[in-house]
C-alpha positions in Angstrom: -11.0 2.0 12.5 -11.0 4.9 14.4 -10.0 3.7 17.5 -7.2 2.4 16.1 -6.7 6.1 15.4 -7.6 7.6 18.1 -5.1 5.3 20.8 -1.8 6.5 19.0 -2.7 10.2 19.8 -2.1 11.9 23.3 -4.6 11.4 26.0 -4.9 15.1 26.1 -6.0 15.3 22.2 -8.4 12.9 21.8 -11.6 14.5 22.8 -11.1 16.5 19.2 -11.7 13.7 17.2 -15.2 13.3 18.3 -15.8 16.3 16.3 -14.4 15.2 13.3 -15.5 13.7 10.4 -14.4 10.5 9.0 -16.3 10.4 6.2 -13.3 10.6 3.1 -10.4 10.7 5.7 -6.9 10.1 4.1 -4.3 11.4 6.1 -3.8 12.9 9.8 -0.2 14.9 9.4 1.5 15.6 12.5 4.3 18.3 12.6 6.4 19.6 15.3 5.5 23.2 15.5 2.2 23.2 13.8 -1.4 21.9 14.4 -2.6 18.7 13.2 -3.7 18.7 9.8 -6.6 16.5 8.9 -6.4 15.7 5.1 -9.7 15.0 3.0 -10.4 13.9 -0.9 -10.6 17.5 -1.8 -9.8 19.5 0.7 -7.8 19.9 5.0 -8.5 20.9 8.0 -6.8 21.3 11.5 -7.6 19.5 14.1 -9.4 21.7 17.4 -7.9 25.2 17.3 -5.1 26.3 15.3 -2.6 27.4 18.3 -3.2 23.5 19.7 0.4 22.7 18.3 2.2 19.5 18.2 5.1 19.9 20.7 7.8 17.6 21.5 6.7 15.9 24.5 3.1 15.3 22.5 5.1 13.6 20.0 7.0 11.5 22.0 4.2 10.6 23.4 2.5 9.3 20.5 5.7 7.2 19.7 5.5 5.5 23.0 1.7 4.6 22.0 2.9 3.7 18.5 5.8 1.6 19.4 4.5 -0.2 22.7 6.5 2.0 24.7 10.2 -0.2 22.6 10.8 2.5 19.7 14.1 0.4 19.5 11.9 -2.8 18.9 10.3 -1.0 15.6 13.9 0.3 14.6 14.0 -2.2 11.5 10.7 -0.6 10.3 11.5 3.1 11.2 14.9 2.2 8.7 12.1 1.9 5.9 10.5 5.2 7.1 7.2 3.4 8.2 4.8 1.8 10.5 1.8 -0.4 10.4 -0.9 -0.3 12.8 -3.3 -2.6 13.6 -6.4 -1.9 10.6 -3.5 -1.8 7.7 -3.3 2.1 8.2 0.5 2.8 7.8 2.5 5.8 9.5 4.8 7.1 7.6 7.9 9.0 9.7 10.6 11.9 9.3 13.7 13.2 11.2 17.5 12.8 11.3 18.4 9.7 9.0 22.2 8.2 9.3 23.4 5.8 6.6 26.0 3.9 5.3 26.9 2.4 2.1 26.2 -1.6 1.7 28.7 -4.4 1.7 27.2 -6.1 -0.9 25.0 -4.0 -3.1 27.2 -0.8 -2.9 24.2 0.8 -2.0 23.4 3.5 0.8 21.1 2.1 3.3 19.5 4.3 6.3 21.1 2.5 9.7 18.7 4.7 12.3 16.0 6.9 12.2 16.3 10.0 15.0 15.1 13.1 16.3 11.5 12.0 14.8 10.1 15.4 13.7 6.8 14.6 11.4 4.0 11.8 10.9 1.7 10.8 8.3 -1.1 8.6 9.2 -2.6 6.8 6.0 -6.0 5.7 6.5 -6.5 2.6 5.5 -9.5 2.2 3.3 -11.6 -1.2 2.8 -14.3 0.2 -0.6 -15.9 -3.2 -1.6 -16.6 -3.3 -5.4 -14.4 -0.3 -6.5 -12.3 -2.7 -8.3 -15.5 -4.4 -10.1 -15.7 -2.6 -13.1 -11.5 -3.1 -13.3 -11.2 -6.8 -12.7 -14.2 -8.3 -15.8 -11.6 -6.1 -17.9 -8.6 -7.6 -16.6 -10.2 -11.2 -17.3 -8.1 -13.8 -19.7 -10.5 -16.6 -19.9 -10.6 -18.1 -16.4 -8.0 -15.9 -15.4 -6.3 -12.3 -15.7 -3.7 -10.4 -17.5 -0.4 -9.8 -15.7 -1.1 -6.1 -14.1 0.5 -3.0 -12.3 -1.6 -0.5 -10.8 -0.2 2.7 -10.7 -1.2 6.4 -9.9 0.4 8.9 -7.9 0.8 8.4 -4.0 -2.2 8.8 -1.9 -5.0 7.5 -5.0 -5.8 4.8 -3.7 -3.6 1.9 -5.2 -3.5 -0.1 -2.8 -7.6 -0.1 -1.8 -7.7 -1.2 -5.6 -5.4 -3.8 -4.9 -7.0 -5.1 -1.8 -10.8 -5.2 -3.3 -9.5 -6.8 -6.8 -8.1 -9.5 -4.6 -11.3 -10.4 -2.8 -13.3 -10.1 -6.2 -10.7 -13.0 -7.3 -10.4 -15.0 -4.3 -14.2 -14.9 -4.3 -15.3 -15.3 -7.6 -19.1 -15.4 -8.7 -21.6 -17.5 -10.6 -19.9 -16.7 -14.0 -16.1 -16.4 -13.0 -15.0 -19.4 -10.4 -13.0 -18.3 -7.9 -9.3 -18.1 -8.2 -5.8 -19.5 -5.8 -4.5 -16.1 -5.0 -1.5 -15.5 -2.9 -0.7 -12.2 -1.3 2.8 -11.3 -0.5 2.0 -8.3 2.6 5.3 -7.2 3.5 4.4 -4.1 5.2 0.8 -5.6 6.2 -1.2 -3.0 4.9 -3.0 -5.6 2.4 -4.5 -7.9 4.5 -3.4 -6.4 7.7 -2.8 -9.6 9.3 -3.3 -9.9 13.2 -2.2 -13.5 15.0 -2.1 -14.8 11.3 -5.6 -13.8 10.9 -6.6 -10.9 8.4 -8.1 -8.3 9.4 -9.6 -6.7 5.9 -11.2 -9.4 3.4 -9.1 -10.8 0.7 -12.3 -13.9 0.0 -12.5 -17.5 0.8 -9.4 -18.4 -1.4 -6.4 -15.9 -0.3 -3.3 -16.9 1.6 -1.0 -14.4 2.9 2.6 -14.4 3.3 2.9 -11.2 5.9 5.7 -9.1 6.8 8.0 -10.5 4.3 10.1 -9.5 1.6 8.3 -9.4 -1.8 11.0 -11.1 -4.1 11.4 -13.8 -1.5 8.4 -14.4 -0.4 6.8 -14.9 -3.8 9.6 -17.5 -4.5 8.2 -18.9 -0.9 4.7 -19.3 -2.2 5.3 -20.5 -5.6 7.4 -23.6 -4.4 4.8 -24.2 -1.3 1.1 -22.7 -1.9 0.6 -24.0 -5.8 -0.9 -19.9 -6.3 -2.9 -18.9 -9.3 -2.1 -15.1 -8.7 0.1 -13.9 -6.6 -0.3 -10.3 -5.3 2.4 -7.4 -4.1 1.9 -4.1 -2.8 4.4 -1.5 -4.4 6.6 -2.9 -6.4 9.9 -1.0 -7.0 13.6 -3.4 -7.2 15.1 -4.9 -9.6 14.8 -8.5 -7.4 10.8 -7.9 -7.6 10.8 -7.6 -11.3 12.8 -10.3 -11.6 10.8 -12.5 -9.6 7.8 -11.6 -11.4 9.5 -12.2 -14.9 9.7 -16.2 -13.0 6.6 -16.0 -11.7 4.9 -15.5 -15.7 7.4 -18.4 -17.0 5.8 -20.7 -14.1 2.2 -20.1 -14.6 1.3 -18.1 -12.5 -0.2 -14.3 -12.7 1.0 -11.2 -10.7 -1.3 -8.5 -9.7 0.6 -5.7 -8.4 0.8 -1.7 -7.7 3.5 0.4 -8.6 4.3 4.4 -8.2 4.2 6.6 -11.1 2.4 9.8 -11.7 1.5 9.3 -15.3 2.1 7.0 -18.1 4.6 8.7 -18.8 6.4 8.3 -16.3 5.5 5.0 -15.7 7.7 3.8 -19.3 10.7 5.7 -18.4 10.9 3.2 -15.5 14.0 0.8 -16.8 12.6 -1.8 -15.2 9.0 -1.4 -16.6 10.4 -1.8 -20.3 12.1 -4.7 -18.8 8.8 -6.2 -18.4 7.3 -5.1 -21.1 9.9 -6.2 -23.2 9.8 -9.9 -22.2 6.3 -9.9 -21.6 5.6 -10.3 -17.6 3.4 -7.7 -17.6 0.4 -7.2 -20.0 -1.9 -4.1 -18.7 -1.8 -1.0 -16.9 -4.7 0.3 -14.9 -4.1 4.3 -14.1 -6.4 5.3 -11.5 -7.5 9.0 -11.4 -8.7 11.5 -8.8 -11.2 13.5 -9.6 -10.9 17.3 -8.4 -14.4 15.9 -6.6 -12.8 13.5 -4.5 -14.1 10.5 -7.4 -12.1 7.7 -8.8 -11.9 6.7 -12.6 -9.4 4.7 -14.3 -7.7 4.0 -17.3 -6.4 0.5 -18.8 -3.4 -0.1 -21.3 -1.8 -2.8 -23.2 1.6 -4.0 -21.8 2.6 -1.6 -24.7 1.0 1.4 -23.2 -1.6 1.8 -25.8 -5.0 3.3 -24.1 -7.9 0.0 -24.1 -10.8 1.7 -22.0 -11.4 4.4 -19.5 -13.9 5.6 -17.2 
């Protein structure tokens, strides 16, 4: 993992990291102007001393690593305002956005990505059994509850996600282990490499990578006979309407979703959608601890509180 880190970083910088600790790294920010900034559960750092600056030829530099030296061959992923590296571990990108409105959805969609000014590196994270205590609660006889898991960005969501899948896929001497399907369209589940994934997902997980949630789990569900299918950040209309289908075919969705509180989380329309006709059926909240911890919370589909720890 932190090679993978390491190679995307100007020659020049990366005797630093040796110094570093990776023990409870999330995020590496990268500003024009300002030092790196190493970001921990609890607390951040710089990176060497606080005059090393990130400059504009270090930063083009680091695209040229990112890219493969072809920043126009990752334009179609800089439009979405991310990368994924090799490991799952996603950079995030700023700078001079143009857009236009869509033909067909009236919507305005970013056409280029310019003048790249910041990057967040996301570490990606593989914590086997965080979701333990989480998944025996989530079990409906042989199988699970429809389920979201949401928390603010940067909780850990999609870890969660990924170790819930391979507790599944697995299973154990009680719980046999279950068909799951994961839909990875920006690869940071299984981190696919040459088809093969790089984190583990168990013995029983197929994934469908880089492609479009709402058509890819209309993909598996005619083709891979899934007992769970499995998406990372659910957010359009399309995706919740696809995983109204998915319910009415049998099959059960395990999902994340942003929102910073429960709260929140019900004044999304399309979340009372859901809850109203009954495609989703718990909640897990996961919390961070002002000590870096995890705990979670799990709700009904109606939002009422079940357990905590």
């Amino acid at each position: 993992m932190q090679q993978e880190i390491i190679c995307v970083f100007p020659v020049a910088m990366r005797e630093d990291f040796a110094r570093i600790s990776w023990e409870g790294l999330e995020e590496i920010r990268v500003r024009i102007g300002w030092p790196v900034e190493l970001i921990y559960d609890n607390r951040s750092k710089w990176l060497g001393n606080y005059d090393d600056i990130i400059d504009r030829q270090r930063l083009d530099e680091m695209l040229n690593y990112i890219t493969g030296y072809s920043v126009y061959a990752m334009e179609e992923d800089l439009k979405q305002g991310f990368i994924t590296l090799v490991g799952g571990h996603r950079i995030g990108v700023t700078g001079h956005a143009t857009y236009e409105r869509g033909k067909n959805t009236g919507e305005y969609q970013v056409t280029s990505l310019t003048d790249i000014g910041g990057l967040n590196i996301r570490i990606a994270h593989e914590k086997k059994g965080c979701a333990k205590d989480i998944v025996l609660l989530l079990r409906n006889g042989q199988s699970i509850y429809n389920t979201l898991f949401f928390s603010a960005p940067g909780v850990g969501k999609t870890t969660y996600l990924r170790d819930a899948i391979r507790i599944l896929s697995t299973g154990d001497a009680v719980f046999p282990g279950i068909k799951c399907c994961v839909i990875d369209e920006r690869s940071e589940i299984a981190a696919c490499r040459m088809g093969k994934p790089q984190n583990d997902l168990g013995i029983r997980c197929d994934v469908l990578d880089a492609c479009p949630k709402d058509m890819g789990m209309r993909m598996v569900l005619r083709a891979m006979s899934p007992q769970i299918i499995a998406v990372d950040e659910l957010g359009k209309e399309s995706e919740f309407d696809m995983l109204e289908q998915m319910c009415c075919s049998g099959v059960k969705v395990l999902g994340t979703i942003h929102a910073g509180n429960l709260q929140e989380l019900m004044q999304n329309k399309m979340v009372r959608k859901g809850i109203d006709n009954g495609s989703i059926e718990r909640f897990v909240e996961l919390v961070r601890f002002p000590n870096g911890s995890r705990g979670f919370h799990i709700y009904n589909g109606q939002g009422r509180l079940l357990w905590e720890k």
